[in-house]
C-alpha positions in Angstrom: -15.5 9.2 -24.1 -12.9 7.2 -22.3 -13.4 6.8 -18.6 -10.0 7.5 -16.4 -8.4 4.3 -15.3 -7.4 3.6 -11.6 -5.3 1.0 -10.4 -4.9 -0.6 -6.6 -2.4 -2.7 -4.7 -1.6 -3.2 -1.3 2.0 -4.0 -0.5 3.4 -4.3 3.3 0.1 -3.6 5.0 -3.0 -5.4 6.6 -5.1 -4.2 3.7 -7.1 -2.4 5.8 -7.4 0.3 3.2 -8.6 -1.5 0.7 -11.5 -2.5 3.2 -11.4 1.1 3.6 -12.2 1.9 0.5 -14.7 -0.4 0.6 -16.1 1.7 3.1 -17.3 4.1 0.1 -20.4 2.1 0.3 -23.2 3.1 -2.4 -20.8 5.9 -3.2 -18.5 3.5 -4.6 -21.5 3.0 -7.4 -21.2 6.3 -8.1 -17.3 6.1 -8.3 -17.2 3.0 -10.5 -19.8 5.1 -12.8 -17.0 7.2 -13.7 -13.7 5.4 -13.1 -12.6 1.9 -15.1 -10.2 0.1 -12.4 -7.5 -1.8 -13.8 -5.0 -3.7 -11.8 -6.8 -4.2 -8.4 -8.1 -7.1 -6.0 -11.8 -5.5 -6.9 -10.9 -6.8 -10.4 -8.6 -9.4 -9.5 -6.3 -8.4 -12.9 -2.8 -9.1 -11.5 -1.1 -6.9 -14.4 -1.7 -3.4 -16.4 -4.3 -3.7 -19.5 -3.1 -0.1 -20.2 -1.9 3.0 -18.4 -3.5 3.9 -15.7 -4.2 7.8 -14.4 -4.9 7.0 -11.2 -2.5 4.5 -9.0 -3.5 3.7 -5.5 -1.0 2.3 -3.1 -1.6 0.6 0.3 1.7 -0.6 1.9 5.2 0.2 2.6 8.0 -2.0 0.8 9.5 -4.7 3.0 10.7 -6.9 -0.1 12.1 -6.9 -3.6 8.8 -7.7 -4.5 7.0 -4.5 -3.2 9.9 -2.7 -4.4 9.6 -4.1 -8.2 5.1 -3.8 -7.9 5.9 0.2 -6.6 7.9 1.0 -9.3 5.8 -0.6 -11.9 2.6 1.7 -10.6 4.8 4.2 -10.8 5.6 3.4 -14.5 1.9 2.9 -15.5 0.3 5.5 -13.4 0.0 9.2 -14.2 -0.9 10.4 -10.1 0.5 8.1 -7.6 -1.3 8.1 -4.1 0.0 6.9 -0.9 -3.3 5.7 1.0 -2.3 4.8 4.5 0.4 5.8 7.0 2.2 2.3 6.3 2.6 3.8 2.3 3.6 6.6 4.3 5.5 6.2 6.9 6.2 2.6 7.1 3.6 1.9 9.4 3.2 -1.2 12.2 5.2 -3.3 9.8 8.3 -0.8 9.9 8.5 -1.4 13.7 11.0 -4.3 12.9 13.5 -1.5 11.8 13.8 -1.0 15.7 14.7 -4.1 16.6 17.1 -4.6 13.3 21.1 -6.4 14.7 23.6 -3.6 13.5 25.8 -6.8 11.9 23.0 -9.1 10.7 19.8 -6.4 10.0 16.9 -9.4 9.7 18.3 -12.0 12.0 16.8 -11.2 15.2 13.1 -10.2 13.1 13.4 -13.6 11.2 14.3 -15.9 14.9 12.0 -14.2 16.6 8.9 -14.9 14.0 10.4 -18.7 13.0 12.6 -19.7 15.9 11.8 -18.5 19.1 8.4 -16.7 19.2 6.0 -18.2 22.5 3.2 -19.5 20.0 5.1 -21.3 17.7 5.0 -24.7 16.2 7.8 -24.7 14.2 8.9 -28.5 13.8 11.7 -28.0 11.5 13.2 -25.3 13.7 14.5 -23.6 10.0 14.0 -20.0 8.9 12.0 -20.7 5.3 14.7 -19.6 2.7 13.6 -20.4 -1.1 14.5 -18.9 -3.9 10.6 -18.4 -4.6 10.2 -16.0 -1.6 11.1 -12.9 -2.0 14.2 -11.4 -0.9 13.2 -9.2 2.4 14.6 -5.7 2.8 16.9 -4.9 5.5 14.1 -2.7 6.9 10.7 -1.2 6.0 10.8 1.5 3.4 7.7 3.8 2.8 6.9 4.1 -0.9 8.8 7.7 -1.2 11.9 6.8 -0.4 11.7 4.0 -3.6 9.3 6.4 -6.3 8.0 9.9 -6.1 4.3 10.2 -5.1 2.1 12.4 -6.2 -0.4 12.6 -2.7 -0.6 11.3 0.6 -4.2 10.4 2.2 -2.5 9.8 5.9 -4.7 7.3 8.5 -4.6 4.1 9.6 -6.9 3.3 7.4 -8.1 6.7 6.1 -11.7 7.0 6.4 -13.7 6.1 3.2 -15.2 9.9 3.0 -11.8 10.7 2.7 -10.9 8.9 -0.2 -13.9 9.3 -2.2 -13.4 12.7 -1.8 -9.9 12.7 -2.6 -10.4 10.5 -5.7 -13.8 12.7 -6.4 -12.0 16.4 -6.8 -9.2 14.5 -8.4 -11.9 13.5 -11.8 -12.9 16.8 -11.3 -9.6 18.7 -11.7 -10.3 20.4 -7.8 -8.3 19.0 -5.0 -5.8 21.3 -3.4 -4.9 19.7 -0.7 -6.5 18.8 2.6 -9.2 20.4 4.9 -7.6 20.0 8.1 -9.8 19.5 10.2 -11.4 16.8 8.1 -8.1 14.8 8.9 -8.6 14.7 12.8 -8.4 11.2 14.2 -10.2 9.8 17.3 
């Protein structure tokens, strides 16, 4: 019998859930016991071996790159969660939408974390602009307005009893939802 196959990536984020997921401790024995990961820093595998039932996503979208990675999970991946309020929401990194010029959306974001910023040592006094980087959106998207998800564990990082017990009724064919009041936050 075929163990189901779970994939990971963190897009526009501090990966902070990743290190939350970590935070499944020895329960993460017990996870890897009946999950293969795929595509996934724990497996460093940059691409899919093979479709994937499970797809976890940490991040929002602030480039063509997160864009392109999001929509390829969603391609390969059966269920597609959103871990994280920046997957959900946007997070810290979608503050720049705030600040966003009306005429030139990134040019104050760009200045600011190149030009003008108080700690910077910038000798070349240029904005990097190669045609290796990717291209940066004009704001922070979170990953359901680019590809429908499937669930949403909200936090900032969620806690990693929360997503082993997410990812736990999921094998088992038993999550319904959320328990409220297991997703109150001090």
């Amino acid at each position: 019998m075929t163990r189901p196959r779970v994939a990971t990536v963190s897009l526009a984020g501090c990966f902070g859930c990743h290190m939350a997921f970590l935070d499944m401790d020895e329960r993460l024995v017990t996870l890897m016991a009946r999950v293969e990961f795929d595509r996934s820093p724990l497996t460093d595998l940059k691409t899919f071996t093979r479709r994937c039932d499970i797809g976890i996503i940490e991040g929002g979208c602030c480039n063509e790159e997160n864009v392109h990675t999001l929509i390829e999970f969603r391609r390969n991946c059966d269920v597609l969660i959103a871990l994280g309020q920046c997957a959900i929401m946007g997070g810290l990194p979608a503050m720049r939408n705030a600040i966003m010029h009306a005429d030139d959306p990134l040019r104050e974001c760009l200045e600011e974390a190149y030009l003008t910023g108080p700690y910077l040592r910038n000798l070349t006094r240029h904005v990097p602009n190669d045609p290796a980087l990717p291209l940066i959106l004009d704001k922070v998207y979170p990953c359901s307005d680019i590809v429908d998800i499937d669930i949403q564990i909200p936090g900032c990082a969620p806690s990693g009893d929360i997503i082993f017990d997410t990812l736990t009724a999921l094998l088992d064919g038993t999550f319904h939802g959320f328990d409220r009041a297991r997703l109150r936050f001090d």
